[in-house]
Backbone as CSV, one residue per row, in Angstrom:
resi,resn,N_x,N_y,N_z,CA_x,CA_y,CA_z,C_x,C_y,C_z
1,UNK,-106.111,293.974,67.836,-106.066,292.616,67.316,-104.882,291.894,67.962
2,UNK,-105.275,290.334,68.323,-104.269,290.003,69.263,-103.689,288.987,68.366
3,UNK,-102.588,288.326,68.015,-102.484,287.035,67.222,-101.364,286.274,68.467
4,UNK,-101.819,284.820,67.949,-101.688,284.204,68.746,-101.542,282.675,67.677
5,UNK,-100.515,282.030,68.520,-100.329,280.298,68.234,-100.213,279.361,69.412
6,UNK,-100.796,278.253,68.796,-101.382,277.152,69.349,-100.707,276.194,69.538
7,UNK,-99.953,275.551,70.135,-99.373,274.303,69.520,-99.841,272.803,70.392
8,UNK,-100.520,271.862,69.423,-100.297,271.140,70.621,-99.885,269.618,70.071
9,UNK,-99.185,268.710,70.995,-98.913,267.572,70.575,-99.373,266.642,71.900
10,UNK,-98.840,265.625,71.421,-99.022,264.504,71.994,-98.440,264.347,73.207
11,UNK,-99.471,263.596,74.648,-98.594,263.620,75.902,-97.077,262.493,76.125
12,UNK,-96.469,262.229,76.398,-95.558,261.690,76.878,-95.984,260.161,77.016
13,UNK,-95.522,259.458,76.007,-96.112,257.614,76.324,-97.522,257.328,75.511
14,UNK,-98.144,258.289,75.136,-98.985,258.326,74.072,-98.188,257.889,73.055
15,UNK,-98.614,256.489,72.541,-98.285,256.284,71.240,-98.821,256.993,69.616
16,UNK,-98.038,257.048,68.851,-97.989,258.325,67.836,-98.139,257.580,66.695
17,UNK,-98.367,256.516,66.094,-98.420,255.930,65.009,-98.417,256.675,63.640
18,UNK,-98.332,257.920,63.490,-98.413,259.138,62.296,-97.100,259.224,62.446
19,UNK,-96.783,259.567,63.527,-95.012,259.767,63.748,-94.461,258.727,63.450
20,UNK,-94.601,257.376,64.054,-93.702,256.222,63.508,-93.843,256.280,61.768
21,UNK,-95.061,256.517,61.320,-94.647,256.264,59.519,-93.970,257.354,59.439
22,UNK,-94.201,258.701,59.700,-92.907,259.586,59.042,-91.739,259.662,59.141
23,UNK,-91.743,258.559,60.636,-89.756,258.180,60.909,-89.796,257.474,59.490
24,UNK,-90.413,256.440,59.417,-90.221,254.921,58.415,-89.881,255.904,56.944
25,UNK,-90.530,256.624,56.803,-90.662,257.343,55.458,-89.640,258.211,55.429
26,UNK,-89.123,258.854,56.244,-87.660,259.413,56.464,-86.604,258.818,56.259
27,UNK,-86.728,257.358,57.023,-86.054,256.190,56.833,-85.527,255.955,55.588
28,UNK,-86.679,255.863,54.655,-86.776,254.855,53.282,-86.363,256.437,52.553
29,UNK,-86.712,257.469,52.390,-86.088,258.739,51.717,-84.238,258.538,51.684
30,UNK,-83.554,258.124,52.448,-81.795,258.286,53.195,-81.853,259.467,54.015
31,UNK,-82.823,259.279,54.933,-82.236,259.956,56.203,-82.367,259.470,57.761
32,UNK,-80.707,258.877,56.801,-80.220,258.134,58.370,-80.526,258.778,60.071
33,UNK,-80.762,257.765,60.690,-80.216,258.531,61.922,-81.535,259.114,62.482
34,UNK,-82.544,259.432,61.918,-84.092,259.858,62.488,-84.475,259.596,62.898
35,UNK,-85.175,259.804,64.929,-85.332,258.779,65.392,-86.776,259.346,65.991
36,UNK,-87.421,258.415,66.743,-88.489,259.558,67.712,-89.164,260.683,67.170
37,UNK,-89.823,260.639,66.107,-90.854,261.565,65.339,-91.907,261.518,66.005
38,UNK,-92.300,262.897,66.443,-93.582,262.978,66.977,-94.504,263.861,66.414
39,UNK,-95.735,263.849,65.780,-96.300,264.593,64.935,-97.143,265.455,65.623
40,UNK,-97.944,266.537,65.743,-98.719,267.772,66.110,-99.683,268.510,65.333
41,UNK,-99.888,269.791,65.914,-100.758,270.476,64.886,-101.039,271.658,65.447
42,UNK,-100.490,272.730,64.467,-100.059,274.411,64.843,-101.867,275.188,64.691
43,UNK,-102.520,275.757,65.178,-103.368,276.879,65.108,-103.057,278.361,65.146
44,UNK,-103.149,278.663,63.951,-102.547,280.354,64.053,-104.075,280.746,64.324
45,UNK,-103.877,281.708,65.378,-105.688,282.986,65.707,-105.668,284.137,65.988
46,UNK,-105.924,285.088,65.394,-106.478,286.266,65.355,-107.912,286.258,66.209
47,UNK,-107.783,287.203,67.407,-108.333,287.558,68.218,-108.499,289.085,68.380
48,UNK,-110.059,289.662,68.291,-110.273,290.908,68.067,-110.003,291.275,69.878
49,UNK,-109.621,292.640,70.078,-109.093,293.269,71.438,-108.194,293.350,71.342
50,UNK,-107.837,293.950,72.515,-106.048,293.948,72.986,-106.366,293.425,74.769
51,UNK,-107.248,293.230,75.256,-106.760,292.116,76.407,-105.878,290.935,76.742
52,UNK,-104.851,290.894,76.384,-103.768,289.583,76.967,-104.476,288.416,77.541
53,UNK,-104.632,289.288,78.665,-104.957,288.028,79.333,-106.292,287.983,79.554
54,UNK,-106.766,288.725,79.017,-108.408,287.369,78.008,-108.145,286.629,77.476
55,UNK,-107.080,287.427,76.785,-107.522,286.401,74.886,-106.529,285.075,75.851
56,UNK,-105.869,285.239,76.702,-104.765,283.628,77.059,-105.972,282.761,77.537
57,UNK,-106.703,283.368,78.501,-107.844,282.696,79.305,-108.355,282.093,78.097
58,UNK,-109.455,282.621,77.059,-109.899,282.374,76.077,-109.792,281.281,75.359
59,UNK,-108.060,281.253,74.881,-107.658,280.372,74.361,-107.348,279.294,74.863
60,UNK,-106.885,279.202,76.165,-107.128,277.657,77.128,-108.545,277.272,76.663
61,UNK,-109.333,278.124,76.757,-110.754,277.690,76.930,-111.019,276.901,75.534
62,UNK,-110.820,277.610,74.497,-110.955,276.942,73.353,-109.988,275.711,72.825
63,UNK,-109.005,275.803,73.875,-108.081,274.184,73.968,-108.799,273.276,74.702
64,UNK,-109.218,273.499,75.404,-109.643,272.889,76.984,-111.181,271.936,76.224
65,UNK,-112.080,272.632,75.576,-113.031,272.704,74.862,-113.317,271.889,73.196
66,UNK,-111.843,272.246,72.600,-112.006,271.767,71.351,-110.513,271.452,70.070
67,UNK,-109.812,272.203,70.783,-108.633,272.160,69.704,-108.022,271.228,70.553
68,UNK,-107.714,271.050,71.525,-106.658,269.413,71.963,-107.806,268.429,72.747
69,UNK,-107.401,267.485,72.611,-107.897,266.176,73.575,-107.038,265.999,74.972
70,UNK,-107.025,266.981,75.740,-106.387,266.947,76.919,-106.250,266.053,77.379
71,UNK,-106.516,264.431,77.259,-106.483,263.271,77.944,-105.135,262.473,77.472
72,UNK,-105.117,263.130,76.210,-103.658,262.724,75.265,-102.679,263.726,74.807
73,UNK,-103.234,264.611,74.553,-102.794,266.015,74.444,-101.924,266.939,75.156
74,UNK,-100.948,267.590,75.152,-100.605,268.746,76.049,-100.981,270.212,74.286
75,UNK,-101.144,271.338,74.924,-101.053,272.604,74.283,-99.964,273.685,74.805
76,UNK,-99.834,274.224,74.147,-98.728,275.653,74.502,-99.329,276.475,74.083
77,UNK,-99.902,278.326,74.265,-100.373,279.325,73.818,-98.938,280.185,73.911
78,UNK,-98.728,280.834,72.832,-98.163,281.716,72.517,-98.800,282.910,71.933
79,UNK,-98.513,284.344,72.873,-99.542,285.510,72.102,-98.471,286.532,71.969
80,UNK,-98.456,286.855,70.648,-97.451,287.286,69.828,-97.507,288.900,70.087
């Protein structure tokens, strides 16, 4: 069993409008000083095998495919 995380956020100049309210809302909480919030979204996966570098191939594939919007998107695979 392979486990593995996903991470992916937003590309560079992609505007984030989720992030600007959680600055604003950080803001309005007192916490000064918060600047540049950029929001994301983690995938933890369990992958049956022990091939590495399947399951990395794999998991591009299933980024590439469905968990990011590569046009706005960057991802990171991490296999634990």
């Amino acid at each position: 069993m392979i486990k593995a995380r996903v991470t992916v956020t937003l590309k560079n100049g992609v505007l984030d409008p989720q992030g600007k309210a959680i600055e604003h809302a950080l803001t309005g909480l007192g916490f000064d000083g918060v600047g540049q919030v950029r929001q994301g979204k983690v995938f933890d996966l369990e992958l049956e095998g022990a091939d590495k570098a399947k399951a990395e191939a794999d998991l591009k594939a299933m980024c590439d495919k469905l968990l990011a919007n590569t046009v706005i998107e960057n991802y990171a695979v991490e296999i634990a």
